[in-house]
GUFI-565986 format. One record per residue (C-alpha): residue number from 1; x, y, z. Coordinates in steps of 0.1 Angstrom, whole numbers. Layout:
! residues N
   i     u     v     w
 NUM     X     Y     Z
...
***
This chain:
! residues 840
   i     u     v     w
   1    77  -425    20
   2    82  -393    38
   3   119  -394    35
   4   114  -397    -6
   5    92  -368    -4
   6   113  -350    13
   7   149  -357    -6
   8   125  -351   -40
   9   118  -316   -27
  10   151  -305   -15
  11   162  -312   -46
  12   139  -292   -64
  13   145  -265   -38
  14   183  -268   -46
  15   186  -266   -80
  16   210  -238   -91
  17   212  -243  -130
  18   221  -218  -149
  19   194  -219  -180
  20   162  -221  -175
  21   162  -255  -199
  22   185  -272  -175
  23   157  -265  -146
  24   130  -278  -167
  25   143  -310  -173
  26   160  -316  -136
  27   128  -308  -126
  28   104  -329  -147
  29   133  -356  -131
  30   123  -345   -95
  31    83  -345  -106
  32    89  -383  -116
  33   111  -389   -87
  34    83  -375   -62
  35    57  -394   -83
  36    75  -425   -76
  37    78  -420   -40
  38    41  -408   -34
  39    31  -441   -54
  40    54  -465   -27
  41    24  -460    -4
  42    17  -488    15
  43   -19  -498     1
  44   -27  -529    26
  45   -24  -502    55
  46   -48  -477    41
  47   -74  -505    26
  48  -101  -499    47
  49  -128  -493    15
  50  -125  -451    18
  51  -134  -432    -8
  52  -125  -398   -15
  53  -156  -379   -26
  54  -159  -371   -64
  55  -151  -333   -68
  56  -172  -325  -106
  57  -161  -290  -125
  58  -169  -275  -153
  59  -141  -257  -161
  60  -140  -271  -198
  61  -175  -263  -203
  62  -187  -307  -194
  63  -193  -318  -156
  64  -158  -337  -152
  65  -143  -354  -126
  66  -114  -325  -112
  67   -91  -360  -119
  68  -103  -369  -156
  69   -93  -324  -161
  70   -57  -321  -175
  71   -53  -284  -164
  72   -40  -278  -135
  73   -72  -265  -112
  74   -81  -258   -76
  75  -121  -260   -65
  76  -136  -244   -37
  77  -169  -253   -26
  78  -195  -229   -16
  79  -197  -243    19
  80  -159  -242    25
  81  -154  -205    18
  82  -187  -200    39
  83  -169  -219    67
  84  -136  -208    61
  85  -151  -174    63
  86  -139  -159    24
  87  -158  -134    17
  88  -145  -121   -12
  89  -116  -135   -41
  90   -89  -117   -24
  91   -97  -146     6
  92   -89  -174   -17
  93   -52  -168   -18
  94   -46  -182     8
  95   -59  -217    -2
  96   -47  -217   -40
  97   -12  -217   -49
  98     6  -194   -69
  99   -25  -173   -67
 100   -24  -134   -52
 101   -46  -110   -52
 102   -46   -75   -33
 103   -58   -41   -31
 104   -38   -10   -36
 105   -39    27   -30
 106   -57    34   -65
 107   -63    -1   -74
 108   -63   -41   -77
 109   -37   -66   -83
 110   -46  -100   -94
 111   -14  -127   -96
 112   -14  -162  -111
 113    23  -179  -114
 114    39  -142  -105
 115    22  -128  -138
 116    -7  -100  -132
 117   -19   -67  -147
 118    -5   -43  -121
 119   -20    -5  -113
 120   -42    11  -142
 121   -77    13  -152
 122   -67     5  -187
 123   -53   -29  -181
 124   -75   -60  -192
 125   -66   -83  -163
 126   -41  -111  -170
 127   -64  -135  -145
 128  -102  -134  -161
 129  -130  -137  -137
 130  -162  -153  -151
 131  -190  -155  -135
 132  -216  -181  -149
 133  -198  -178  -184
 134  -196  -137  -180
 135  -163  -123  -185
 136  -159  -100  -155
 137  -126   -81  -171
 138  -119   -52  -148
 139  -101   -51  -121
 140  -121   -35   -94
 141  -155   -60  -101
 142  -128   -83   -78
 143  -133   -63   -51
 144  -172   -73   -52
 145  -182   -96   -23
 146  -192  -136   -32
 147  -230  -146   -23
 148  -246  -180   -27
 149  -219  -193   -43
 150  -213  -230   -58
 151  -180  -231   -59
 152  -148  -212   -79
 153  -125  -229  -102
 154   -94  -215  -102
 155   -70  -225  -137
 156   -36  -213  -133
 157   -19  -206  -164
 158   -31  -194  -196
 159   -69  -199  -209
 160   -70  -187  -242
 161   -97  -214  -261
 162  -124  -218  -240
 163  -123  -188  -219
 164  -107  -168  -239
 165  -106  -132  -230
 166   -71  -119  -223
 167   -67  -148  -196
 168   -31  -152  -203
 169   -24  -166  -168
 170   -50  -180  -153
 171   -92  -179  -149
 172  -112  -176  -123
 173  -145  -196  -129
 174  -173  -185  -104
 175  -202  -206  -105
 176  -234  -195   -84
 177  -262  -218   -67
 178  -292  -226   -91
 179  -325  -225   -83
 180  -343  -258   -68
 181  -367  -280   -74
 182  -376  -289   -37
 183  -377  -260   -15
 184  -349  -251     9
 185  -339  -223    24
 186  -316  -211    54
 187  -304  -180    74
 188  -269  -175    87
 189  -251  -160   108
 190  -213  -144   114
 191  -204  -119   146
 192  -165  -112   153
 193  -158   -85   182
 194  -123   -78   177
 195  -130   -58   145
 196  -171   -55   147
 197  -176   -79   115
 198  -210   -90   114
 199  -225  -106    82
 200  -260  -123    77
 201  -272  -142    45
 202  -304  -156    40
 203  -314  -179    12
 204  -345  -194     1
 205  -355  -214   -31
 206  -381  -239   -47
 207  -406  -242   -74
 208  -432  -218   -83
 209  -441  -238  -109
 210  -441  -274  -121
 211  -417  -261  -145
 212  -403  -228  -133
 213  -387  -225  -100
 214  -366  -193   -80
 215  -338  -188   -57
 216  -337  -156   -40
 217  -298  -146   -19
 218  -289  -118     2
 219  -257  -107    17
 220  -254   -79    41
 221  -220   -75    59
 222  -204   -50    79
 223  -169   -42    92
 224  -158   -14   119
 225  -123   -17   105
 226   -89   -35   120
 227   -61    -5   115
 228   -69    22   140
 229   -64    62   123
 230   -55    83   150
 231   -71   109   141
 232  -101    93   138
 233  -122    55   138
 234  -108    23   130
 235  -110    17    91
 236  -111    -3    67
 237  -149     2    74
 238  -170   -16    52
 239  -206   -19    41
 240  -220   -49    20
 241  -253   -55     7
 242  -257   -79   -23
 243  -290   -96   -35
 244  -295  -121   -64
 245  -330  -133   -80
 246  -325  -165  -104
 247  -355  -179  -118
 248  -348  -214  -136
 249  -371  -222  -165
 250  -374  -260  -180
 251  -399  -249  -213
 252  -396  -284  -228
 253  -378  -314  -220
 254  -349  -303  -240
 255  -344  -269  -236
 256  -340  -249  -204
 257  -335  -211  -191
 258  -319  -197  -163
 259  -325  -157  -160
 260  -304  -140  -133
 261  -305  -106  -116
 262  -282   -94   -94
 263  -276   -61   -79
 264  -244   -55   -56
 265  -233   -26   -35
 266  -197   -20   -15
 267  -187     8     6
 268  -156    13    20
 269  -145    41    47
 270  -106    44    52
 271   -79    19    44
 272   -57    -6    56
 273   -25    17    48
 274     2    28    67
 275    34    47    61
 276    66    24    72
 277   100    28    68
 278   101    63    69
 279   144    72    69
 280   165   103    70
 281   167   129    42
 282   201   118    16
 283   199   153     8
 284   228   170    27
 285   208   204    29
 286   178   190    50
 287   203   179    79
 288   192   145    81
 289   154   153    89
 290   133   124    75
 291    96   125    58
 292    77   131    84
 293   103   154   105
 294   100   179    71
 295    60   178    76
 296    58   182   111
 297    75   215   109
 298    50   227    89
 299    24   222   120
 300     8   193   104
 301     4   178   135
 302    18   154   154
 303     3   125   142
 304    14   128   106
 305    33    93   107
 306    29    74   144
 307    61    78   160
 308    68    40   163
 309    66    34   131
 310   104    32   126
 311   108     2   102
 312    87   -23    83
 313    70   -39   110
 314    30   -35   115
 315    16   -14   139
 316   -22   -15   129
 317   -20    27   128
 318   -24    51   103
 319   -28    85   104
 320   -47   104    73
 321   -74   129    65
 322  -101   103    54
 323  -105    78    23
 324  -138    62     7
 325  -147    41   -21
 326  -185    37   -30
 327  -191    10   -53
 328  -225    -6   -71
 329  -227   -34   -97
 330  -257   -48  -117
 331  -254   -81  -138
 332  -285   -95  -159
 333  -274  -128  -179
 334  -302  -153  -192
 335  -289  -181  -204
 336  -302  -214  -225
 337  -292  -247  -229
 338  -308  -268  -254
 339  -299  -304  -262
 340  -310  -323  -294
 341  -294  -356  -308
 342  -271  -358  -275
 343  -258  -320  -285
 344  -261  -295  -262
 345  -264  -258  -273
 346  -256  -224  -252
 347  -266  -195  -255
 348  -252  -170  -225
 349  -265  -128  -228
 350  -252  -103  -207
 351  -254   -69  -195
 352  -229   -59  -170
 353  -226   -23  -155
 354  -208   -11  -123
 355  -193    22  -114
 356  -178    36   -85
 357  -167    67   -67
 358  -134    72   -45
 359  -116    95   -27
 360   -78    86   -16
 361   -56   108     7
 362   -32    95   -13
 363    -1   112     7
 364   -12    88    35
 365    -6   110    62
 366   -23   133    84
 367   -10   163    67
 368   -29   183    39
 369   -14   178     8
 370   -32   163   -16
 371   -62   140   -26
 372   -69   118   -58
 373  -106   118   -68
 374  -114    90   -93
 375  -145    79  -108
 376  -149    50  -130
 377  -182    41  -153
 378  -183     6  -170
 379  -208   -14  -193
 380  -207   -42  -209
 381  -227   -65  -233
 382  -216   -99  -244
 383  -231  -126  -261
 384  -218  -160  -268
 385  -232  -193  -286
 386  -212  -224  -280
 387  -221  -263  -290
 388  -209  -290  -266
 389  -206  -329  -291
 390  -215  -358  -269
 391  -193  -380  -248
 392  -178  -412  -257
 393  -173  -406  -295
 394  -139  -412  -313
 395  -140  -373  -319
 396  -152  -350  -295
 397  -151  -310  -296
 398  -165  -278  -284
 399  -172  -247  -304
 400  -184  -215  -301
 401  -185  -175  -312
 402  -187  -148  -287
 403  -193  -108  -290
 404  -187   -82  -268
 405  -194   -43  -267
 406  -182   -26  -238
 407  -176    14  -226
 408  -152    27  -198
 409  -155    63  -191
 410  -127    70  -163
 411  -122   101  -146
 412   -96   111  -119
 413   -81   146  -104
 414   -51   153   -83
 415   -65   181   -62
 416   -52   206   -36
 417   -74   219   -13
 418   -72   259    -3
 419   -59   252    34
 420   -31   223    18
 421     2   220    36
 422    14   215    -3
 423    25   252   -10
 424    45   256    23
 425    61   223    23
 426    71   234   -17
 427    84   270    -8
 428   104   257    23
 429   123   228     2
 430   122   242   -38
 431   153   268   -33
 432   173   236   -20
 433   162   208   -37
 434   154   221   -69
 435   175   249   -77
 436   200   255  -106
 437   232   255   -86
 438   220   228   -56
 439   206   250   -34
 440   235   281   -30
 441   213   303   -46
 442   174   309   -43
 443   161   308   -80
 444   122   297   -71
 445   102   331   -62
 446    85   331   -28
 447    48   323   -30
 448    52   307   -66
 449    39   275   -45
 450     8   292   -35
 451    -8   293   -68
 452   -13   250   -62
 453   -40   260   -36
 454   -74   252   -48
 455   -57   239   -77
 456   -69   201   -96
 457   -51   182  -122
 458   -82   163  -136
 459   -78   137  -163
 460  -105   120  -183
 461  -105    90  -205
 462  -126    75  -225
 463  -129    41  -245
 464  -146    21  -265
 465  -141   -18  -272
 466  -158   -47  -296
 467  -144   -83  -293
 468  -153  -107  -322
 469  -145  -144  -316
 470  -147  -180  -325
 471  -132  -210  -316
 472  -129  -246  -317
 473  -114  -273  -290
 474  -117  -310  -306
 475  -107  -341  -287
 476   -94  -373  -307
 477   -99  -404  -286
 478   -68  -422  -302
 479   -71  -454  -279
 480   -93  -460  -249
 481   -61  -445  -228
 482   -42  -425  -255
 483   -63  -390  -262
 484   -52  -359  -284
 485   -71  -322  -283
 486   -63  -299  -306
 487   -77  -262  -297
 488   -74  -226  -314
 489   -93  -193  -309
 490   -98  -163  -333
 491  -101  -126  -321
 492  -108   -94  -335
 493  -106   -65  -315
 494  -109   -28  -320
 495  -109    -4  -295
 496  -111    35  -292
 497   -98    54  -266
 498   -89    97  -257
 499   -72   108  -227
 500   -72   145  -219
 501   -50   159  -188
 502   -58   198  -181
 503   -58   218  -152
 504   -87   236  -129
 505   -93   260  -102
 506  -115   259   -75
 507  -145   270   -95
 508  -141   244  -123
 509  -129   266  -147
 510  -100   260  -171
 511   -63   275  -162
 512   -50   290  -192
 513   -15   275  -199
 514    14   296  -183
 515    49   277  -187
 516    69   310  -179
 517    96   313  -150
 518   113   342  -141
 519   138   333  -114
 520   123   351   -83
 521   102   370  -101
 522    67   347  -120
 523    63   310  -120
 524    36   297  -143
 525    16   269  -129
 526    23   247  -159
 527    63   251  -152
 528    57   248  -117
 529    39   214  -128
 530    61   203  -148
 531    92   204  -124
 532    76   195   -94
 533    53   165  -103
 534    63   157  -134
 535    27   168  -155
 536    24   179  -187
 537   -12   188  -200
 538   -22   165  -228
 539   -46   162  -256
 540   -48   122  -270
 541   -67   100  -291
 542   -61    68  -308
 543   -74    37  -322
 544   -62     3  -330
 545   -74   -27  -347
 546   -59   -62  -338
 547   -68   -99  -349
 548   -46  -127  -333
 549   -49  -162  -331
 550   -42  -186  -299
 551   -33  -224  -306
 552   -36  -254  -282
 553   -24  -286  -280
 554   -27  -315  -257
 555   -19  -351  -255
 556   -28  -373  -223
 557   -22  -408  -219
 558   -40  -428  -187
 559    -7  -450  -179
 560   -34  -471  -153
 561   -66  -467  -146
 562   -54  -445  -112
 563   -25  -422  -131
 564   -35  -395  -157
 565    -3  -378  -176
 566   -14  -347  -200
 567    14  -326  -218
 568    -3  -292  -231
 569    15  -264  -256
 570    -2  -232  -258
 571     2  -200  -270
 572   -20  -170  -260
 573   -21  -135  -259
 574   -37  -103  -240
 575   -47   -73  -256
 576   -36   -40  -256
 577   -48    -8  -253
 578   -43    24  -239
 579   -26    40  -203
 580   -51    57  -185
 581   -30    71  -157
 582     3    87  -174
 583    12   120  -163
 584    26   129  -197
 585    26   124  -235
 586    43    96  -251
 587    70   114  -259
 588    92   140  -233
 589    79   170  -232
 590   107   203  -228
 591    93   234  -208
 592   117   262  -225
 593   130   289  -203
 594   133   318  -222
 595   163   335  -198
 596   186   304  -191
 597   186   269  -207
 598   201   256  -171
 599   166   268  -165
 600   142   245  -187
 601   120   215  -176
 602   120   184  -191
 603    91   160  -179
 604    99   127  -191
 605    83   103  -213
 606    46    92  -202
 607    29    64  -224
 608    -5    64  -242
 609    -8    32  -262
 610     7    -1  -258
 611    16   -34  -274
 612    -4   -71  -271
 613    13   -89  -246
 614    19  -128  -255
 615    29  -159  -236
 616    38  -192  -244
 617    33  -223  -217
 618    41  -259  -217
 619    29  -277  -190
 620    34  -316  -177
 621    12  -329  -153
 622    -3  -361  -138
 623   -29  -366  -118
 624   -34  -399   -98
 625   -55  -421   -76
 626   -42  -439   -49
 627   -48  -466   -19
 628   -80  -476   -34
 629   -93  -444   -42
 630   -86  -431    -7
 631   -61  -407   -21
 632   -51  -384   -42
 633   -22  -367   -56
 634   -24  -345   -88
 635    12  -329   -97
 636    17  -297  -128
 637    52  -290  -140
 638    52  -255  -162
 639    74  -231  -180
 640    59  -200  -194
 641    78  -177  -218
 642    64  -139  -219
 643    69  -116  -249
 644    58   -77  -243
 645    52   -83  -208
 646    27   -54  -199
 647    41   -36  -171
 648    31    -4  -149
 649    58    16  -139
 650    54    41  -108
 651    70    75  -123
 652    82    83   -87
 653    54   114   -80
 654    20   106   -92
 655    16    88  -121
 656    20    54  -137
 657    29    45  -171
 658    22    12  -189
 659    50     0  -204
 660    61   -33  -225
 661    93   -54  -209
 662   105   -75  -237
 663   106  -108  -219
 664   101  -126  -186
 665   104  -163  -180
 666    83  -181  -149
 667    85  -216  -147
 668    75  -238  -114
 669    55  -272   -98
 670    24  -275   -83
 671    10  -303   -64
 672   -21  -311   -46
 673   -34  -338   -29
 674   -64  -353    -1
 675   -65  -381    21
 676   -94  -400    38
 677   -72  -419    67
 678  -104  -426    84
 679  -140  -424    80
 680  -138  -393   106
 681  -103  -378    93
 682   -99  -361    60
 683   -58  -344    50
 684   -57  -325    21
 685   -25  -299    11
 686   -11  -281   -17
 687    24  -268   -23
 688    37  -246   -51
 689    74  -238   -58
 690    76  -205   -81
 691   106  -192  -101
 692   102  -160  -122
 693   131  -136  -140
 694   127  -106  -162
 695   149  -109  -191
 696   160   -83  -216
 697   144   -56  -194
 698   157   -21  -193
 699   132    -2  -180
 700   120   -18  -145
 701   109     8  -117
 702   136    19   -98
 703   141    23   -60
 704   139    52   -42
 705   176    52   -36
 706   185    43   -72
 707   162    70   -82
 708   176    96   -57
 709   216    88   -64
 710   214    81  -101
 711   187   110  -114
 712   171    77  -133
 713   133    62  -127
 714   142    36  -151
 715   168     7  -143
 716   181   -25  -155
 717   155   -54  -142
 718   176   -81  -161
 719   171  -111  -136
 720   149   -97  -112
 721   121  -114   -99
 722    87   -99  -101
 723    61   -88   -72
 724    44  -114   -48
 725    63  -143   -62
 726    72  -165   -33
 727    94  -197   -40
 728    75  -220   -18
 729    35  -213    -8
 730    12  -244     1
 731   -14  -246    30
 732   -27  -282    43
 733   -55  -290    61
 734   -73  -315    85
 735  -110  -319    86
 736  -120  -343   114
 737  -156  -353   119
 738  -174  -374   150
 739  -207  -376   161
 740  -209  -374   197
 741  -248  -380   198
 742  -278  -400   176
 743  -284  -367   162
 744  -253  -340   169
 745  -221  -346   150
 746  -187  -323   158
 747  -167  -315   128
 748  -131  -294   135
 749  -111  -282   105
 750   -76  -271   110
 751   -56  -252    82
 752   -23  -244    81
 753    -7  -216    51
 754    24  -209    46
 755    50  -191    24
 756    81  -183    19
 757    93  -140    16
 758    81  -123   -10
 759    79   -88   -22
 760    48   -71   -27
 761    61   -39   -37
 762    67   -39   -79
 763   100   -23   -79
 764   108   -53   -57
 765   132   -32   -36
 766   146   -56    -6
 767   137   -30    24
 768    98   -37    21
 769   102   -73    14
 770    78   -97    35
 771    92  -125    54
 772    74  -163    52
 773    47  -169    73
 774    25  -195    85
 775    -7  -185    90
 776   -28  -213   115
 777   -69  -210   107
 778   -92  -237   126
 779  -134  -243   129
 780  -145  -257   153
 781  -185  -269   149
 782  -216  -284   162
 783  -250  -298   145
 784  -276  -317   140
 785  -280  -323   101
 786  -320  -332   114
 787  -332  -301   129
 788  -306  -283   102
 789  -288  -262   128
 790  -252  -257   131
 791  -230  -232   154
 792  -195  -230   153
 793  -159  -213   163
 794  -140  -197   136
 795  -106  -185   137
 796   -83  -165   114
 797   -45  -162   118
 798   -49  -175   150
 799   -10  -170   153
 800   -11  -137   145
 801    11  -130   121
 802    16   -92   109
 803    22   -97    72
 804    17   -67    42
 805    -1   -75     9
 806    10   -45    -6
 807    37   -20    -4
 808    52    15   -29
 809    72    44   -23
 810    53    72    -4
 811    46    95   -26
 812    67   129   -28
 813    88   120     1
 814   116   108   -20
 815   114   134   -51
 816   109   161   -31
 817   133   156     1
 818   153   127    -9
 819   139   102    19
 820   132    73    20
 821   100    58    30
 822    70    33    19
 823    30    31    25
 824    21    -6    32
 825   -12   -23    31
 826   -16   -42    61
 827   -37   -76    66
 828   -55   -84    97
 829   -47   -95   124
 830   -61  -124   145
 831   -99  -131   146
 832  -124  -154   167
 833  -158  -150   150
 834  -190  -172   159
 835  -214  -184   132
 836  -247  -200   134
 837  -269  -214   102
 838  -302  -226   106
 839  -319  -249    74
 840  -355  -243    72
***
């Protein structure tokens, strides 16, 4: 069998056609092929009457078996990520394939099948996050920490009927613990000394009533940090606290309540950032001196980027002037279920509400250049009624209508303090790198630079949304093995939005607009602007109005009671909306120079509004039982068409502008699978291979070194890849469990991750690309289910491995010097925490 496996795979990893059809049916060929070798197992030597146990979701809105669901999902339990030690969703990459998820300098990236939202506040995410049926549709409510959970459903590809909201590549379906009706309640436990992590949870829940009962959670974590700054403490430092209160209400026999409050708050001191990479000048004037040769001669210090930090290798240094990010969240949803006539009604009400404040030295070094402060203010109310038919029936179907009101006030400010290194760095480089003739003569007037200090850029945006929507997902039960669903959702949307860029001294007030330059004479700060960073004040407003509609289809067949085949067709769709951090108008603006034309400033086109981005997915799958219902083997084939692909695009300074790329094609098989070989041994393992390509797109984000010998910031993506898509990623695990007393029982889990490279940087530019890892996590852990203790061993990339999750140009270094160099967010290293849980 192995052999089969094996040959089936290699020939999947192999397959050079040259359309994208020819790949999609080789490799439905292969997915049969590897079917048909998985199902030559040898049953007589694995009947010994093991059963895998039943893993139940609700990711179509019914408790199904994860086998009977033909979408292709990964489940975590609560208790895994608590032993695993995921403390957040950016953990969970590592267990689901095709799934990515990191932090960046100014914000979040979420990845499902190499399609995500990239870097701007204005982005709805590509990947929805619900949370008991609440759309959580901003990016930086991932960062929150989990508490108390369930488990999380994770559906890759896109979720446009039942989910709905903009979930064009996936959903993340977070499902909390419920109150009880006996009481229970436990305290836990986590200390690791390498980085000074320490987290302690504490549950407890029961009935106050016959009929009402409560479950009260806490979460309080800490973190000294695991990237030293030298010129200060280790970092990322983080504070935790989260607490949820859900009181469950049964007010007849029919109709139920659950009411939930939960209050969350995350602190963050420093990053995990470091400057890598850093090369010589290209500019022939600066005699080869690299990034941080140019700011060390301006007595920055010596620190400004650690001197072994020669190429793209980790270090677990930084050096900068101090980061934070203050976050709170509140969430109150009530929800009721009512069932009459085997029916069940929903109601879910929302509010949702976070904000947060930040401060990023977002030059990432140790010198004094500049700092972006941003604060972001969100709230949300939805509402949504859905009807659930009962099972068994000839026709079966789900339907529903769902509001939502929402405001997002956003604020941000490139500042420069009055004791910057900006203005010296800016009068010691403008007369060569930015003057008319290439440097021969000196056309920028001394101390035109030193009108920046004190100096902010803010920017302020405001917007407004409604969502209406309805839809319908019906299930024809053709024969007792032959099933047809049919699925569509309606959605009206209208959203408001102003975006206002301006300029500010020290005091607050207003800079009145000076575009004037008078070669070694004046330089007006808007000119001075405009040249340097690319900014041009602007004024904007707008508002748009969009109804689309989202189709489904899918037809399963049950070839054996043990094999479930599904085909699905669907066609879904993300909303616009409008860029919130463009530098610029929509449109290049030209800064006139009244003495010379040779003299004038053009700061290129910034965005403003931008199109619905669509996608189009057919996916093949089976799902299978096997050796008796010892094993399992479930198997996705999928090819997604995109259509306006929304994009953010680094402008090469500062800023990002949102963009649409005409089309991108990812197509790719996933496959998971668990194994009881014994009643004591458990394998389970997934593996995902990925293949993504821009087409018909003209406007990608160049590389440094494009930008710096062509002049463009734009290039030809035609073919590329995308960020973080890897061709192989899979992890597979062994859970082993003995008791070694009457009353204490040993349980060790062993997981092994792997990939293959990737780049996480979204120009995809081959110097900061990461090399495939395998990443070796293990428990080790001892208890006695009757006295309800347990203590255990946990380790975390216990091999090691220095790998990056994120990676961009360093700012100014290239448009201002013409070198070459990259900030990267590092992960941690390796970790040996111990973790005790007591159950009361």
């Amino acid at each position: 069998m192995n052999d089969n496996i094996h040959q089936s795979l290699q020939a999947i990893e192999n397959n050079n056609s040259n359309t994208y059809g020819e790949k999609a049916m080789k490799s439905v060929f292969k997915l049969c092929a590897l079917a048909t070798a998985v199902a030559a197992v040898n049953h007589s030597a694995l009947a010994q009457n093991l059963v895998l146990e039943e893993v139940l979701v609700t990711s179509q809105y019914r408790a199904e078996s994860l086998q009977d669901v033909p979408v292709s999902v990964s489940a975590l339990s609560g208790d895994k990520m608590n032993e695993a030690g995921l403390m957040k969703i950016e953990d969970l990459q590592a267990y689901v394939p095709n799934f990515t998820m990191s932090e960046t300098g100014i914000g979040t990236n979420i990845y499902i099948r190499g399609i995500g939202s990239g870097i701007n506040q204005g982005f709805e995410q590509s990947v929805g996050m619900y949370v008991d049926g609440t759309y959580y549709g901003r990016a930086q409510l991932s960062r929150a920490p989990f508490l108390d959970l369930a488990r999380v459903e994770v559906l890759r590809g896109p979720q446009n009927i039942l989910y709905g909201k903009n979930s064009i590549a996936g959903a993340l379906s977070v499902i909390t613990n419920k109150p009880t009706k006996e009481f229970e309640a436990s305290v836990s436990g986590t200390y690791e000394p390498e980085f000074g992590e320490q987290i302690f949870d504490g549950v407890v829940s029961g009935p106050i009533t016959d009929d009402i009962s409560a479950r009260l959670a806490y979460r309080n974590r800490q973190l000294d940090g695991y990237v030293k700054n030298i010129d200060g403490d280790d970092e990322p430092n983080r504070d935790e606290e989260t607490v949820r209160l859900s009181l469950a209400w049964d007010i007849t026999s029919d109709l139920d309540a659950v009411l939930k409050f939960e209050h969350g708050r995350f602190d963050v001191k420093g990053r995990q950032i470091e400057i890598a990479g850093d090369e010589a000048s290209l500019n022939p004037a600066l005699a080869g001196a690299n990034w941080s040769d140019i700011l060390y001669s301006l007595n920055a210090g010596t620190d400004t980027v650690p001197n072994s930090v020669r190429d793209i290798s980790q270090n677990a240094k930084r050096s900068s002037n101090g980061d934070f990010s203050e976050n709170t969240t509140d969430n109150v949803t009530l929800t009721f279920n009512y069932a009459v006539n085997d029916y069940t009604l929903t109601s879910i009400t929302s509010h949702l509400e976070y904000d947060y404040d930040e401060l990023c030295d977002c030059d990432f070094t140790s010198a004094d250049l500049f700092f972006v402060r941003s604060k972001e203010e969100f709230k949300q109310f939805s509402q949504e009624f859905r009807i659930v038919s009962p099972v068994g029936e000839t026709i079966e179907w789900i339907a529903g209508v769902y509001y939502q009101d929402s405001s997002l006030d956003f604020e941000d400010a490139f500042m420069v303090t009055p004791d910057s290194d900006l203005p010296n760095l800016l009068e010691g480089i403008l007369p060569t790198a930015f003057s008319a003739d290439g440097g021969a003569t000196t056309v920028y007037n001394t101390g035109a630079a030193q009108q920046l200090r004190g100096i902010s850029v803010p920017r302020y945006f405001d917007q407004d949304t409604e969502v209406i929507s309805t839809f319908l997902q019906g299930t024809w039960n053709i024969e007792s093995n032959v099933r047809l669903t049919l699925g569509g959702r309606y959605s009206y949307e209208e959203k408001e939005a102003t975006r206002v860029l301006t300029v500010k001294d020290s005091d607050g007030n207003t800079v009145p607009y000076d575009e004037l330059f008078i070669p070694n004479t004046s330089m007006g700060i808007d000119y001075l602007l405009g040249a340097v960073f690319k900014v041009a004040r602007n004024d904007l407003a707008g508002k748009r109005e969009v109804e689309k509609f989202a189709p489904l289809v899918t037809f399963e067949v049950d070839i054996s009671d043990d094999v479930l085949s599904y085909a699905t067709w669907t066609r879904g769709f993300k909303s616009g909306g409008y860029d919130v951090r463009s530098n610029a108008p929509p449109q290049a603006t030209t800064i006139v120079n009244p003495i010379s034309s040779a003299l004038d400033v053009v700061v290129p086109t910034g965005a403003f509004e931008y199109a619905e981005e669509e996608a189009e997915t057919l996916e093949i799958g089976f799902k299978t039982s096997l050796a008796d219902g010892a094993a399992e083997l479930n198997v996705a084939y999928f090819y997604t068409q995109y259509d306006d692909l929304q994009v953010s695009i680094y402008d090469g300074v500062l800023g990002f502008n949102v963009g649409n790329a005409a089309e991108a094609v990812s197509l790719g098989l996933e496959l998971d699978g668990r194994w009881r070989l014994s009643e004591a041994l458990t394998l389970s393992g997934s593996l995902a291979w990925l293949d993504f390509e821009f087409k018909d797109y003209l406007n990608g984000q160049c590389t440094q070194r494009e930008r710096i010998t062509t002049g463009e910031s734009e290039c030809d993506f035609n073919g590329n890849t995308n960020q973080y898509v890897a061709n192989w990623s899979g992890a597979i695990a062994a859970d082993y469990v003995i008791d070694v007393s009457d009353r204490l029982q040993l349980r060790t889990t062993i997981d092994v991750l792997f990939t293959t490279d990737y780049n996480p940087s979204q120009n995809v530019d081959p110097n900061i690309e990461q090399d495939g890892y395998q990443k070796l996590n293990a428990r080790v852990a001892l208890g006695d289910n009757e006295a309800g203790w347990e203590v255990a061993l946990v380790g975390k990339n216990l091999t090691d491995e220095e790998t990056i999750s994120y990676a961009n140009d360093t700012p100014l270094a290239a448009n201002l010097t013409q070198s070459i160099g990259y900030y990267t967010l590092v992960d941690p290293g390796r970790t040996i925490a111990i973790q005790g849980q007591y159950r009361f």
